[in-house]
C-alpha positions in Angstrom: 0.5 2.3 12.2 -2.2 3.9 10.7 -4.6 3.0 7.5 -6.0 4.0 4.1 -9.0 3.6 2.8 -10.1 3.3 -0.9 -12.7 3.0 -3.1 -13.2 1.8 -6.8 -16.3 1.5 -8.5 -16.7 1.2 -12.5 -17.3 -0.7 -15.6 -15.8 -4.2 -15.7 -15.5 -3.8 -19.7 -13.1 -1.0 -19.0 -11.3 -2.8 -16.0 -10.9 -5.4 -18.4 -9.0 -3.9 -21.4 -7.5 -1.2 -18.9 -5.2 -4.0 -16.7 -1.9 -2.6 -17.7 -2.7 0.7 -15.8 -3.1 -1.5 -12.5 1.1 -2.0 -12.6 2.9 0.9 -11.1 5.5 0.6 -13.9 2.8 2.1 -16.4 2.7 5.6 -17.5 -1.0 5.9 -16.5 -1.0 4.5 -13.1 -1.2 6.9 -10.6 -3.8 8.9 -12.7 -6.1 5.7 -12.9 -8.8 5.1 -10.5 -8.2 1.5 -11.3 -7.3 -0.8 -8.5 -3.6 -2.0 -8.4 -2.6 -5.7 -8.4 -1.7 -5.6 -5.1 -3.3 -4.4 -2.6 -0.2 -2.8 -0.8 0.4 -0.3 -4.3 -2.4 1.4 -3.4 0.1 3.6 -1.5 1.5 4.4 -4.4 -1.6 6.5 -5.7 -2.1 10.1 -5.5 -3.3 11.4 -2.2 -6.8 12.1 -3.8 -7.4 9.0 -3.9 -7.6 8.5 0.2 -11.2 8.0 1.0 -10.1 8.5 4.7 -7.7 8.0 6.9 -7.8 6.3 10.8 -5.4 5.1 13.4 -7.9 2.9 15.1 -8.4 -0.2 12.9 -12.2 -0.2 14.7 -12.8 2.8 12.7 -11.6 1.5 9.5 -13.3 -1.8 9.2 -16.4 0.3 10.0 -15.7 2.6 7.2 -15.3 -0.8 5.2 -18.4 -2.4 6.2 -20.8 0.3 5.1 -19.2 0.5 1.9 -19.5 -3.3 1.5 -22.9 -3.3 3.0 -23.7 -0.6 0.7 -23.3 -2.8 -2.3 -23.4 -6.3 -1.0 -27.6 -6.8 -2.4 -25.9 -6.0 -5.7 -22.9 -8.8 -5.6 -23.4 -11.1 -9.1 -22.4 -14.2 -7.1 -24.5 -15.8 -4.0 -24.2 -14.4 -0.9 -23.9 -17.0 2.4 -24.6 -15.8 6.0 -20.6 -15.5 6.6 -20.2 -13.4 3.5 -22.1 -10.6 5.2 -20.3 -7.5 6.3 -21.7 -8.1 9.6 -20.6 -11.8 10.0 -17.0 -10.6 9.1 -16.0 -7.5 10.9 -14.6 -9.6 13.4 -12.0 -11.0 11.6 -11.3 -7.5 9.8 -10.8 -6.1 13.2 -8.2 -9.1 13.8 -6.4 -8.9 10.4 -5.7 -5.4 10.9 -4.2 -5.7 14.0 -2.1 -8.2 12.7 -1.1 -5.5 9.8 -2.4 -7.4 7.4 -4.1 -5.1 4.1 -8.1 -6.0 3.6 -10.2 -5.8 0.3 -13.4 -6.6 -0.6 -13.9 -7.1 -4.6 -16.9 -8.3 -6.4 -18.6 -8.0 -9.5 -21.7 -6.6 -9.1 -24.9 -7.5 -10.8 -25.2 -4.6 -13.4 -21.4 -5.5 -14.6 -19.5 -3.2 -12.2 -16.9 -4.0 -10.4 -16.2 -3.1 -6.6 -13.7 -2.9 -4.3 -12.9 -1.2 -1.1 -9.7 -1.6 0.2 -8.0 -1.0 3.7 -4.4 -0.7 3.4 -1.8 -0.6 6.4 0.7 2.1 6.6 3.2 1.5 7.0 2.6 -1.7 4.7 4.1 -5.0 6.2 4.7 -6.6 2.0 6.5 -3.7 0.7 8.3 -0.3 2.0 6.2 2.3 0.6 5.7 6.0 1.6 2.9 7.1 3.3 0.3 8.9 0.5 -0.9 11.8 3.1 2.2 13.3 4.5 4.8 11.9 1.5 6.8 10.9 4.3 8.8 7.3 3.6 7.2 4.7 5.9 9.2 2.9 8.7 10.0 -0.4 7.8 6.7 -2.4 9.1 7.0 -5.9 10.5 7.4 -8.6 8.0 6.4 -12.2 7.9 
């Protein structure tokens, strides 16, 4: 197994009026920069839009928790002690070890919207090819 990482940052007016594009069914999909509905159809994006790549989930969740860290002053909403990226890299590391897909999504004060996303590949919710090398995923363990 090996992960993704992605990165969204924009207007929350044009998320708003822009939701169709987030279903792989639409026309526009792989062009948007929009997240998907699930987490797991990030896969299905153009390789472009890989922000990196690791096969040590240690180096992913750190990738993750400077991009959250980067924005988490910013987040619209109150922010406890266990919110920080600090407090849960732990259980990041544990969740993708498990093959479970992590996302972080807020609105931020200005009106963006965030989110940084680490997706397992292969993906344990739905077979999906890999986005790098185009190659179809071995089925991952399912729950």
């Amino acid at each position: 197994m090996h992960y993704h990482g992605y990165l969204w940052q924009g207007s929350g007016e044009e998320r708003q009026y822009r939701v169709p594009e987030t279903y792989p069914d639409h026309p526009a999909f792989g062009l948007s920069p929009l997240p998907p509905q699930r987490v797991c159809w990030w896969l299905l994006k153009p390789a472009s839009m890989v922000e990196g790549t690791w096969e040590e989930p240690a180096e992913a969740v750190a990738w993750l928790a400077a991009r959250y860290e980067a924005v988490f002053p910013r987040i619209r909403t109150e922010r406890p002690d266990w919110y920080a990226p600090r407090a849960r890299r732990g259980f990041w590391l544990d969740s993708l070890g498990r093959g479970t897909d992590l996302v972080c999504a807020h609105w931020l004060q200005d009106g963006d919207g965030f989110t940084a996303a680490v997706v397992c590949c292969p993906n344990r919710w739905e077979d999906l090819p890999c986005p790098v090398t185009g190659a179809p995923a071995p089925p991952a363990e399912r729950m």
